[in-house]
N, C-alpha and C positions, 0 to 999 in steps of 0.2 A: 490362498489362505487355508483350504483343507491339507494341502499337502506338508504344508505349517504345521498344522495342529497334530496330521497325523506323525509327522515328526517329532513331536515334542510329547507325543503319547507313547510313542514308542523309544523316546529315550528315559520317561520318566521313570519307571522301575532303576535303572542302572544309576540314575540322580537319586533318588532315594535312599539305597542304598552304600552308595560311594557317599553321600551328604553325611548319612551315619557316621558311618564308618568315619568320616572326619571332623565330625562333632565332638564325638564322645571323647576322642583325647583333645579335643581343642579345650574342652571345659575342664579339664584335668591339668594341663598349660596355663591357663588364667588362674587355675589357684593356687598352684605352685609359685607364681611370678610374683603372687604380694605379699611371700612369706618365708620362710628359711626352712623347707621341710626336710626332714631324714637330718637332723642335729639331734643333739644333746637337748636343746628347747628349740621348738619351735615359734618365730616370732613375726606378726604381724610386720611389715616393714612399706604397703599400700603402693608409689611408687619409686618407691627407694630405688629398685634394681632397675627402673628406667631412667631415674637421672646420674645412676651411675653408669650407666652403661655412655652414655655421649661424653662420659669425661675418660672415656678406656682409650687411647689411644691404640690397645691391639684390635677391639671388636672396629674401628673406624676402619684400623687400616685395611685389615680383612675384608669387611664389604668391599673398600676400595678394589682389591685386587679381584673379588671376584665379578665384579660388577666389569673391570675392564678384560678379565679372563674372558666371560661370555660376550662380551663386542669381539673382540677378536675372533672369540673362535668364529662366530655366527659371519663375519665376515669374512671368513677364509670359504668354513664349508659350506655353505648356501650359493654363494657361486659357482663353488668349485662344482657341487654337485650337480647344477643345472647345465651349466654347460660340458660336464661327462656324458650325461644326459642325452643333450642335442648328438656328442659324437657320436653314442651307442646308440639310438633308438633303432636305425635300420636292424631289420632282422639278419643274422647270419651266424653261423657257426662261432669266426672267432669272436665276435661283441658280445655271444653268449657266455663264454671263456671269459672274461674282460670283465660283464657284469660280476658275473661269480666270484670272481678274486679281488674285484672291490665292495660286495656285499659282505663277502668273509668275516673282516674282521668284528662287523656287530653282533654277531652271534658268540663271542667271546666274553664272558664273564669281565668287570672292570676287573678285579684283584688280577686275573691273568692278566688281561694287559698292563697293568702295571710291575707286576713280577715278569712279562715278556721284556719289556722296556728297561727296569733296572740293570738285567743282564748284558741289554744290548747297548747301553749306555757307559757300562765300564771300559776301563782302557783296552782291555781285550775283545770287547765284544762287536760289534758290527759298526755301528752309529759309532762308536765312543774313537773307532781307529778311521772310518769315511772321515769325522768332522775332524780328529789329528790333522790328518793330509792336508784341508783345507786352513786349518786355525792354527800350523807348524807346529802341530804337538801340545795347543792349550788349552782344548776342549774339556771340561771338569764340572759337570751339572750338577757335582755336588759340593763344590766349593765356591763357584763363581754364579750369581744370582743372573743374570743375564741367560746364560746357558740354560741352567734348568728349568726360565720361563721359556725358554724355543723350544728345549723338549720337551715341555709339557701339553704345549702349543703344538707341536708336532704330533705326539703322540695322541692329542682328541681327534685331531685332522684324520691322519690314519684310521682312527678306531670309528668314527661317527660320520664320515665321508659317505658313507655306502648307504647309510641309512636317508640323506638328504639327496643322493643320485637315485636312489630306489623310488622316492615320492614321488621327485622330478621324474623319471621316466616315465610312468606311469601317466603324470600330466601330459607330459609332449606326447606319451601316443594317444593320448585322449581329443587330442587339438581338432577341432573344425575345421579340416582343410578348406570348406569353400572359404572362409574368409578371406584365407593367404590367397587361393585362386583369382577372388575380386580382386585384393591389392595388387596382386601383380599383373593383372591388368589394366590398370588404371595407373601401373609406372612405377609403383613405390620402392621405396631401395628397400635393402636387409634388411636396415635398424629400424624403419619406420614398421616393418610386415611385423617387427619384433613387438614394437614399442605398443602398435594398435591394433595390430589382428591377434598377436600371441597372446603378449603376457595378462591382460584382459581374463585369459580362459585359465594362467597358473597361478593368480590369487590366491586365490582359496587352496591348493595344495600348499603353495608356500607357503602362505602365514601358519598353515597346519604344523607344518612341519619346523616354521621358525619360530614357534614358540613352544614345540616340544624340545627342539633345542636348548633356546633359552632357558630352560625350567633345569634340564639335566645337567647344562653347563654350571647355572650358579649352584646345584646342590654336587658340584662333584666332589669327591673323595678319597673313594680306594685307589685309584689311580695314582693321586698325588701322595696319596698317606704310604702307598709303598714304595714308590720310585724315591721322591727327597724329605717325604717324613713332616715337611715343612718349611726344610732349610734349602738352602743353606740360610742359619740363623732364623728369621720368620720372613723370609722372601718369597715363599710360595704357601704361605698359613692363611687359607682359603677360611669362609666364615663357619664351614662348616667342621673345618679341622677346631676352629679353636672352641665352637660353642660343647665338640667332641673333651676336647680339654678342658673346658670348663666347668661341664655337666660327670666326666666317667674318671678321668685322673686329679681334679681337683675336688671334686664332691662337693659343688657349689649350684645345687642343683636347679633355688630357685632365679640365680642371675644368670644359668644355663637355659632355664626357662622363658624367660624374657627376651633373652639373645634372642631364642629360636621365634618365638611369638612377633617380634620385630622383622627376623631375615624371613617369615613366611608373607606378612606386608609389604613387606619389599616384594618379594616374586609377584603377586598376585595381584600390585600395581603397576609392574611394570612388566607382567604378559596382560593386563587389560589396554593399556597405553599403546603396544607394540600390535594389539587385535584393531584397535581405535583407528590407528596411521593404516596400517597395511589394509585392509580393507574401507576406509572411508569411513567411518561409523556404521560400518553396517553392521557386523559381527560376522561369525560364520554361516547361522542360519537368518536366512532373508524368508 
């Protein structure tokens, strides 16, 4: 219980302040949402812009895609990372090599990797002439919608891999070896030393870091805003491309406001949801 309290004393200053700091445009959001500000007149409208909004079939489909954007990714790299992880933990020269080249790519601005990815994606360019080879010449991620959900799919994998092998690492060299020690003296195979000695003790790194995912996945942007723009047609027009559209190229600001008021309920129910499961109800701090 003190070690509780003195945690939650020593995160308060940083709560405080980050609480500010997201208040103050929260309540700027809430008043924009009930009315049509930066027009000709400004008009009460109360929640006009929320029952227009469920009859949008762009803002639907948009959560739609990002909603299954972020499953996907999360089940690619969350895996992927843990068990690079387990490959690289021993110390040595080349897995320090190894680490590095797949930490790489997070330290990369997103607009870079998306302007990395557009080029590599052309007919000329690296990815666009590998998936030729394989697709007899039909690979086109910017006319065929399939394609440019895999490379977009691909290219978070790449760019955000390193950052969930990095956590992971860190977990597995964190591990309690006596545990594994008992288990395997006591006969247990691989998946059970996994199932009851390990993952037990990478809880808490995982869910840390699956819901730092989560959070980035559904607000992505520049990555997709410069590789397909959106398209091809609105096949990859994420919620935050269109609330972009909504609020900065249509100058609809307060049913931009509402969007966004709406997709930030959405995140913030379902990283509490995703804390809920992954940990038991316990939360992070116990």
């Amino acid at each position: 219980m003190a070690s509780r309290k003195l945690l939650i004393g020593l995160l308060l200053p940083a709560i405080l302040v980050t609480g500010f700091a997201g208040i103050t445009p929260m309540i700027a959001l809430l008043n924009y949402c009930v009315q049509t500000p930066f027009e000709l007149r400004t008009t009460f409208v109360g929640l006009g812009h929320f029952r227009a909004m469920f009859h949008d079939y762009r803002f639907t489909d948009a959560v739609f895609r990002s909603l299954a954007f972020a499953a996907i990714a999360l089940a690619i790299e969350i895996p992927l990372g843990l068990g690079l992880a387990y490959l690289l933990r021993k110390p040595g020269m080349i897995n320090s090599i190894i680490t590095a080249l797949i930490a790489l790519p997070t330290l990369f601005p997103p607009v870079t990797i998306g302007m990395m990815w557009l080029l590599m994606a052309r007919k000329n360019g690296p990815l666009g002439m590998v998936m030729d080879f394989f697709l007899s010449g039909m690979f086109d991620p910017f006319r065929n919608a399939t394609h440019a959900w895999g490379t977009i799919i691909l290219m978070d994998v790449w760019h955000w891999t390193g950052l969930t092998f990095l956590v992971s690492l860190a977990a597995v060299s964190a591990i309690d070896e006596s545990y594994i020690i008992s288990a395997r003296t006591e006969g247990a195979t691989r998946w059970q030393i996994f199932r009851y000695a390990e993952f037990p003790q990478l809880v808490f790194p995982l869910t840390f870091v699956s819901l730092l995912r989560l959070i980035d996945a559904l607000k992505i942007f520049d990555e997709v805003y410069v590789l397909t723009g959106g398209g091809p047609g609105l096949s990859t027009e994420f919620i935050t491309q269109y609330i972009r559209t909504t609020g900065i190229e249509q100058w609809i600001i307060g049913y931009a406001s509402a969007t966004s008021l709406v997709f930030n309920f959405i995140v913030l129910i379902l990283s509490w949801l995703m804390l809920m499961i992954l940990t038991g109800g316990r939360g992070l701090i116990e």
